[in-house]
C-alpha positions as CSV (number, residue, x, y, z in Angstrom):
1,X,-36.2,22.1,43.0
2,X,-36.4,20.2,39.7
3,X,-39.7,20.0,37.8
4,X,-40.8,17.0,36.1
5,X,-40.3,18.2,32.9
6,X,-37.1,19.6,34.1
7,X,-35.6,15.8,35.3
8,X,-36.8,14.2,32.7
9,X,-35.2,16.4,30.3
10,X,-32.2,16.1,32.1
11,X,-32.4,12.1,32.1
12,X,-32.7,12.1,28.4
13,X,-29.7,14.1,28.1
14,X,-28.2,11.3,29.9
15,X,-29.1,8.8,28.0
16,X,-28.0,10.1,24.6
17,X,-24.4,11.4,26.2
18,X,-24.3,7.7,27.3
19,X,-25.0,6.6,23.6
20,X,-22.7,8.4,21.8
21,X,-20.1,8.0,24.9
22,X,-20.4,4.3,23.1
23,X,-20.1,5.3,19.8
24,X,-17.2,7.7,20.2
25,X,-15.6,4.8,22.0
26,X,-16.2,2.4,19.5
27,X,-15.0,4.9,16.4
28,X,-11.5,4.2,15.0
29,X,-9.5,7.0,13.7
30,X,-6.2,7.0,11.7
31,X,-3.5,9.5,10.9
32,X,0.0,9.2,9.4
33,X,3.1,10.8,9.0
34,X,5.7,10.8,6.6
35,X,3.6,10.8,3.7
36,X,1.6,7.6,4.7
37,X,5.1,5.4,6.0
38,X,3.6,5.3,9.6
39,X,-0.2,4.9,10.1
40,X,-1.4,5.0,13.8
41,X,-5.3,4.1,13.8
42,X,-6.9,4.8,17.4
43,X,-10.2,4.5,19.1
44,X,-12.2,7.2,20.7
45,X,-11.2,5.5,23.8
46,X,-7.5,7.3,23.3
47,X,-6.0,3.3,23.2
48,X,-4.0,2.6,20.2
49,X,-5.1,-0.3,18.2
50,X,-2.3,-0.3,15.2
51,X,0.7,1.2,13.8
52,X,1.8,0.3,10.6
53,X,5.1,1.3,9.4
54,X,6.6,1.0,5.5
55,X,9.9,-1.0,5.4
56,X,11.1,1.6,3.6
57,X,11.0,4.2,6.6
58,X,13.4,1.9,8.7
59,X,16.6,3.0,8.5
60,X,18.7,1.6,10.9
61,X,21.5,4.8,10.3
62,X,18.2,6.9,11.1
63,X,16.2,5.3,14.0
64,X,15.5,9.0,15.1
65,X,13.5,10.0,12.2
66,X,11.3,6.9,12.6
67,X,11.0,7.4,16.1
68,X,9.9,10.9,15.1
69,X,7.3,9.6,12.5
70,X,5.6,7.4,15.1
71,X,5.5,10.1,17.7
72,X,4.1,12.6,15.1
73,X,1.4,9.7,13.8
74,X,0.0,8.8,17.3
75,X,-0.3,12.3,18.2
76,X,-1.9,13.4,15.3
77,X,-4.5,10.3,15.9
78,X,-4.8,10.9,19.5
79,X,-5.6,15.1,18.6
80,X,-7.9,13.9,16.1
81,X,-10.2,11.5,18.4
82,X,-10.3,14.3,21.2
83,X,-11.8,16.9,18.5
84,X,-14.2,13.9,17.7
85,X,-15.1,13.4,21.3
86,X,-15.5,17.1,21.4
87,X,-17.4,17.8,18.6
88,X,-19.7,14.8,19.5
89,X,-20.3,15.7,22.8
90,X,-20.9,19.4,22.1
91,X,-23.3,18.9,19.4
92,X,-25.7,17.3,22.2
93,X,-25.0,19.8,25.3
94,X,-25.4,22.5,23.2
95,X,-22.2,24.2,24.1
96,X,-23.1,23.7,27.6
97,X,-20.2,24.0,30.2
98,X,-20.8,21.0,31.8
99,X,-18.5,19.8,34.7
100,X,-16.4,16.7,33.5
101,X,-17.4,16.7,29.8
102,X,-14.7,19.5,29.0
């Protein structure tokens, strides 16, 4: 049986996971390939918002490498907003294994 203490800890652990839930949701983060020809900006939400890619990295004898670039940008972005949501999340819990938030 929970304490007072105890639940209202645990509701104010709520409320700031919700709050920077919202924050990590709202943050864009970019990444390119290429050397900068494909940038791929995405939110913390894991949706794509842009890519923008340099006329000079379409190549129509060479749609694979493009194709490759784009693949390589969006993943990069998409790895880099799931070590945000990580890191976020992990600086409240406290490194807490907490079911769902992993």
């Amino acid at each position: 049986m929970m304490n007072k203490n105890m639940m209202k800890q645990a509701q104010e652990l709520q409320k700031q996971m919700m709050k920077m839930q919202e924050e990590i949701e709202s943050t864009k983060i970019e990444h390119s390939s290429g050397g900068g020809v494909v940038k791929v900006v995405v939110t913390g939400k894991m949706v794509i918002e842009s890519i923008e890619i340099d006329p000079d990295a379409i190549d129509p004898e060479d749609v694979e490498m493009l194709q490759d670039l784009i693949i390589s940008a969006v993943n990069g972005a998409l790895e880099k907003a799931q070590q945000l949501a990580s890191s976020k999340m992990g600086s409240i819990t406290g490194g807490l294994n907490i079911p769902g938030l992993s």
